[in-house]
MARBA-3410 file (N, C-alpha, C, O; in Angstrom, 1 decimal):
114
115.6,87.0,25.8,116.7,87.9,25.9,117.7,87.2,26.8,117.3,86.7,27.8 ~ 119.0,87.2,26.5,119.9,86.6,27.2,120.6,87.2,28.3,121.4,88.1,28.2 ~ 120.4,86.7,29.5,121.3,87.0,30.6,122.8,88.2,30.2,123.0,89.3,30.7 ~ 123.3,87.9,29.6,124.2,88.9,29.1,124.0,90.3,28.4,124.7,91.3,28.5 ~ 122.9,90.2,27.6,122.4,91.4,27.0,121.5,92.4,27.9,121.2,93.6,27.6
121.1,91.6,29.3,120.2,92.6,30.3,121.6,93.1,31.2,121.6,94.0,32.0 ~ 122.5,92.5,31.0,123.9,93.0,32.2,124.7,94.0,31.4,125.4,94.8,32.0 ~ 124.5,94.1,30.0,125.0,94.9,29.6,123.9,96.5,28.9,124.0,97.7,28.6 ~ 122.8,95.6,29.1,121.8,97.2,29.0,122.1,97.9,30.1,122.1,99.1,30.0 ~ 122.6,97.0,31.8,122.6,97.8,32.9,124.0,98.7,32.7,124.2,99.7,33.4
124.5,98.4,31.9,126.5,98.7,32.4,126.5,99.8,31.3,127.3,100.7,31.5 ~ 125.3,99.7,29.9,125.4,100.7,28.9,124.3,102.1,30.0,124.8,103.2,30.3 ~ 123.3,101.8,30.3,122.7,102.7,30.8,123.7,103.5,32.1,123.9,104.7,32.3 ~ 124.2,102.5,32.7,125.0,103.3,33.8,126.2,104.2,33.3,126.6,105.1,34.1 ~ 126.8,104.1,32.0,127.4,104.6,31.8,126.8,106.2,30.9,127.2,107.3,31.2
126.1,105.9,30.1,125.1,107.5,29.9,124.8,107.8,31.1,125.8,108.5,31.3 ~ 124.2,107.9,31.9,124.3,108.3,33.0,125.3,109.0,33.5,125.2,110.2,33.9 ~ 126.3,108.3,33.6,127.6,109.0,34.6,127.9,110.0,33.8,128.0,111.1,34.3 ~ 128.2,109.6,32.0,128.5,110.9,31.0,127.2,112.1,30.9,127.5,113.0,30.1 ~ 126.3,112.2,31.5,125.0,112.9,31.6,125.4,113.9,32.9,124.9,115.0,32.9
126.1,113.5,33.8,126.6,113.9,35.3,125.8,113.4,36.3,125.4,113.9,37.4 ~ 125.6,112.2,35.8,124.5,111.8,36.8,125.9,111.4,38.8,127.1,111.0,38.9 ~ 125.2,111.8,39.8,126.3,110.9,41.2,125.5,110.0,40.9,124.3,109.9,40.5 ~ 126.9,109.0,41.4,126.2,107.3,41.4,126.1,107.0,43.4,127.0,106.7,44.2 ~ 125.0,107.2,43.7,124.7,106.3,45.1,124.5,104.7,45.0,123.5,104.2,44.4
125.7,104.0,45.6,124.8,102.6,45.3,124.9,102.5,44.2,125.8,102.6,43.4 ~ 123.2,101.9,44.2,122.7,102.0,42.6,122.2,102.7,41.9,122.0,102.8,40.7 ~ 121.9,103.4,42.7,121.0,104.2,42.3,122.1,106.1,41.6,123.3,106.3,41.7 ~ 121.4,106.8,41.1,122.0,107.8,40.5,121.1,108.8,40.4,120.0,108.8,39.9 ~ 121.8,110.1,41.0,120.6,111.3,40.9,121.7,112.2,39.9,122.9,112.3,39.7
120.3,112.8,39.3,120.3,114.0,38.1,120.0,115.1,38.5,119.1,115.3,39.4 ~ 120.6,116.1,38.1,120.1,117.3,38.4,119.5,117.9,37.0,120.3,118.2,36.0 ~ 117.9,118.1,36.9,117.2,118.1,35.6,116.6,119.8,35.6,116.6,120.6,36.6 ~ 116.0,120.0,34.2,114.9,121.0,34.8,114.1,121.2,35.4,113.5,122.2,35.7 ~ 114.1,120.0,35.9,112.7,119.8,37.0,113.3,119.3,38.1,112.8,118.4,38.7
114.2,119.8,38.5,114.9,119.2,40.0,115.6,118.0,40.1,116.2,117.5,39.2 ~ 115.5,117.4,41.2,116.1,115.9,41.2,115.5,115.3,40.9,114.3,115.3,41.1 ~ 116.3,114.1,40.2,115.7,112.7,39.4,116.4,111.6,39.7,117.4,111.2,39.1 ~ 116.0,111.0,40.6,116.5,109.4,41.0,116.2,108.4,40.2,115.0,108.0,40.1 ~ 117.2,107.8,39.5,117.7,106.8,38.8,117.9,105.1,38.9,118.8,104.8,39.6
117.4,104.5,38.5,117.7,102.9,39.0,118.2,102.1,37.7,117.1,101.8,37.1 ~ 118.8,101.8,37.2,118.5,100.8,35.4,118.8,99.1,36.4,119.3,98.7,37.5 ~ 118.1,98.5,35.5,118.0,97.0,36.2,117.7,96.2,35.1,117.0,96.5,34.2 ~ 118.2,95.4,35.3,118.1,93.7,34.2,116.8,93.1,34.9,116.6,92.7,36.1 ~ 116.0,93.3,34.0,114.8,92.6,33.9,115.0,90.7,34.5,115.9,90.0,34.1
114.2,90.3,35.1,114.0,89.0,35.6,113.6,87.9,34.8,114.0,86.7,34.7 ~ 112.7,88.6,34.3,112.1,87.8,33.1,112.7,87.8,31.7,112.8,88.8,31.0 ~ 113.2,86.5,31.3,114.2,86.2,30.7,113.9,87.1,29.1,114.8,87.7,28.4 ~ 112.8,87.0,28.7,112.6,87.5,27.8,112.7,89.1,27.7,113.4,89.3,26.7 ~ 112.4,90.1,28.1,113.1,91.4,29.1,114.3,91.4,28.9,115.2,90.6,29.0
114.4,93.0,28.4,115.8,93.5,28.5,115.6,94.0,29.7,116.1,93.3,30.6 ~ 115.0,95.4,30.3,115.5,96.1,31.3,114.9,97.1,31.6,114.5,97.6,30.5 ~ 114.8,97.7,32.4,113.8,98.7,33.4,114.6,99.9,33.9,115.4,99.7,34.8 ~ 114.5,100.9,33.6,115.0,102.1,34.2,113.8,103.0,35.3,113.1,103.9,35.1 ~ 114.1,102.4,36.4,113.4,103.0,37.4,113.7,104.2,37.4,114.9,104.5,37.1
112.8,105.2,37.7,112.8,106.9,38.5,111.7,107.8,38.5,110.6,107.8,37.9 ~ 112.2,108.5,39.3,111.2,109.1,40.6,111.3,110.8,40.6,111.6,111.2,41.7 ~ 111.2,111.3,40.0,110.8,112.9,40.5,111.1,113.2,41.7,110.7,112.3,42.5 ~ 111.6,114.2,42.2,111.6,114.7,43.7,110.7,115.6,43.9,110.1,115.6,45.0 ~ 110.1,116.8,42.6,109.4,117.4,42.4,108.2,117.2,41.5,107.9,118.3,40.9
107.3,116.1,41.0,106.3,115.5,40.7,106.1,116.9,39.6,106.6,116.9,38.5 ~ 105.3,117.9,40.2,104.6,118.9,39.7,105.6,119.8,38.1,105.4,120.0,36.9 ~ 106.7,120.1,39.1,108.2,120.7,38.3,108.0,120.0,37.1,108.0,120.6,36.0 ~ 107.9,118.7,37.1,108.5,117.8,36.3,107.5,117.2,34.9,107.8,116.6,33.8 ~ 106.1,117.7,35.4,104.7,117.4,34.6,105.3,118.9,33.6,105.1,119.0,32.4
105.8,119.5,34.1,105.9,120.3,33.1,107.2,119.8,31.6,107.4,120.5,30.6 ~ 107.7,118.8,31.8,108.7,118.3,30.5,108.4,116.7,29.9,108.8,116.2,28.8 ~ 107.5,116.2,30.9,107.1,115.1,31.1,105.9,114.3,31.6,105.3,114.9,32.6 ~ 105.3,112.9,31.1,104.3,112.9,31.9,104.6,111.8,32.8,104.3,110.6,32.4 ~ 105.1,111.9,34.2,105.5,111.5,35.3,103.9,111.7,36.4,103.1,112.6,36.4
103.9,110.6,37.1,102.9,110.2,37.8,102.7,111.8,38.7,103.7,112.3,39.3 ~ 101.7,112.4,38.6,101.7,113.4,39.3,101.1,113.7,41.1,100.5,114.5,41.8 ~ 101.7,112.6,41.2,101.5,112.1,43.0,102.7,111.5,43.7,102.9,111.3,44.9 ~ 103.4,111.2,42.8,104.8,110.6,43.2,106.0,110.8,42.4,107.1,110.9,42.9 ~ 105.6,111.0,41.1,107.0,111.7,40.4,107.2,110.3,39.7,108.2,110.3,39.0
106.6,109.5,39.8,107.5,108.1,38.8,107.4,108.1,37.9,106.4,108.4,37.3 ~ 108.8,107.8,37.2,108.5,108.5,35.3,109.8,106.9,35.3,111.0,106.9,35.4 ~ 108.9,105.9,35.0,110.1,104.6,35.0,109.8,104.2,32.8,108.9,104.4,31.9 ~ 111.3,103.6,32.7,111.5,103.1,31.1,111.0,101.8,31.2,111.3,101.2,32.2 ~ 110.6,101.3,30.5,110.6,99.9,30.6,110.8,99.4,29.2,110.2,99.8,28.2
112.1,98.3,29.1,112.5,97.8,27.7,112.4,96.4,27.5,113.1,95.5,28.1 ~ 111.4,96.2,26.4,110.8,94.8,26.9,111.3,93.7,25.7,112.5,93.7,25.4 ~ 110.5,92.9,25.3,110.7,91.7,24.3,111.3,92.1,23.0,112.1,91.4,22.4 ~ 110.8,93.2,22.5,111.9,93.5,21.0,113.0,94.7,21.1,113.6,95.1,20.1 ~ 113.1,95.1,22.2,114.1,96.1,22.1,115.8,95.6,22.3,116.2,94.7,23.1
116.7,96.3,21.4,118.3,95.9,21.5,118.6,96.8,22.3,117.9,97.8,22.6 ~ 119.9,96.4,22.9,120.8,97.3,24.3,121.2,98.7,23.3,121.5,99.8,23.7 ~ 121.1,98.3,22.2,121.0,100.2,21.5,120.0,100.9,21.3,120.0,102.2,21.3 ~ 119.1,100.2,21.0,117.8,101.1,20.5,116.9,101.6,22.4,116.0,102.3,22.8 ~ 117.7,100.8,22.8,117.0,101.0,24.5,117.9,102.0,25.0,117.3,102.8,25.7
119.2,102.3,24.9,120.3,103.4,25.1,119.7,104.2,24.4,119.0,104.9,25.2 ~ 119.6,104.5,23.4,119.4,105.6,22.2,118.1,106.3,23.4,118.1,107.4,24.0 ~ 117.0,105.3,23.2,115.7,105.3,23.5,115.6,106.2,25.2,114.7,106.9,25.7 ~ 116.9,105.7,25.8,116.9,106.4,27.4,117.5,107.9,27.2,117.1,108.9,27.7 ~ 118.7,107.8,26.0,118.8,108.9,26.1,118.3,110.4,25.6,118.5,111.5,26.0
117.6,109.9,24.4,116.3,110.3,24.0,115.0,111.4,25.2,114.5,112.6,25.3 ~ 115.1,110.1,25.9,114.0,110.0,27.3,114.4,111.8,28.4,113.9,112.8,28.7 ~ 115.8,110.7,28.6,116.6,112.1,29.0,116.5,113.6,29.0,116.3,114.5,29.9 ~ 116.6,113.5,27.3,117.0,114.8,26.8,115.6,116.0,26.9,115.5,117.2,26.6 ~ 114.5,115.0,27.7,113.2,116.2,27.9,113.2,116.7,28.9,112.3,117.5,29.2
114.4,116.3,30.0,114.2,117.3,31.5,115.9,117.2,31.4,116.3,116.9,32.5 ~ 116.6,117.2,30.7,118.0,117.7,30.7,118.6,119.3,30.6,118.1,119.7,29.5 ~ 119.3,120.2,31.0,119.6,120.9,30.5,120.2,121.0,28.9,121.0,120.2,28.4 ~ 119.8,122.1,28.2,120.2,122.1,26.6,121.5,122.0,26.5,121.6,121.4,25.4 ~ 123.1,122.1,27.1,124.3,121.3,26.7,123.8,119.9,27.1,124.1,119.0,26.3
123.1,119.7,28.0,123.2,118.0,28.2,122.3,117.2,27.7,122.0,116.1,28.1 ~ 121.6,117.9,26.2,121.1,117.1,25.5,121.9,116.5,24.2,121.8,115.4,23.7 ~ 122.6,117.4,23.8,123.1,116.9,22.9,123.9,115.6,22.9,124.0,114.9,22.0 ~ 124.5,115.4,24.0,125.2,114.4,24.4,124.3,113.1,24.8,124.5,112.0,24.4 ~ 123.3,113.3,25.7,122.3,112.6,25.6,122.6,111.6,24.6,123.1,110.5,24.5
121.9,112.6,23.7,121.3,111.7,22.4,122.6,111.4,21.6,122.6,110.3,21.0 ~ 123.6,112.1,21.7,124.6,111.6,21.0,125.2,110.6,21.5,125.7,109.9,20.7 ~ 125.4,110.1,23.1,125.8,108.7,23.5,125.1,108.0,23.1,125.8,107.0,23.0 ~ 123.6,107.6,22.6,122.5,106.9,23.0,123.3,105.8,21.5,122.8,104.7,21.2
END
């Protein structure tokens, strides 16, 4: 995977995001979901072959088992987009992801940016 294609999975993910209503902290970005807050990371994978990793975290672990299966001790519910995925099928694929603890206007959009 090319250095360019994981800089721009980050710049496509950050941008669903912001259209989702995500605040941008940093890097990071919180959601206000069905299940409470959802902290956000998207990141260009290191390993060259890697597209990119969307870290996040539940604030409410429990809330959140109810739309998703997020670690039920810490809330981590991370993407990970590896050796055959394109910066679209990985968007599509995030915002797909999204659309199970989104509010119902902000799914359609979801999936319709993806």
């Amino acid at each position: 995977m090319k250095k360019k294609e994981r800089h721009r999975f980050v710049k496509e993910a950050t941008s669903l995001l912001l259209s989702l209503g995500a605040v941008q902290q940093g890097d990071d970005f919180i959601l206000q979901t069905k299940a409470g807050r959802l902290t956000v990371h998207p990141e260009a994978e290191k390993r060259r072959e890697w597209l990119g990793t969307v870290w996040a975290i539940f604030a409410d672990p429990q809330a959140a088992r109810q739309f998703v299966d997020c670690n039920k001790f810490c809330g981590k519910w991370n993407q990970h987009y590896l050796n055959d995925w394109t910066v679209e099928t990985a968007i599509y694929d995030l915002g797909y992801q999204l659309s199970k603890v989104l509010a119902p206007a902000d799914t359609d959009s979801a999936i319709a940016t993806g």
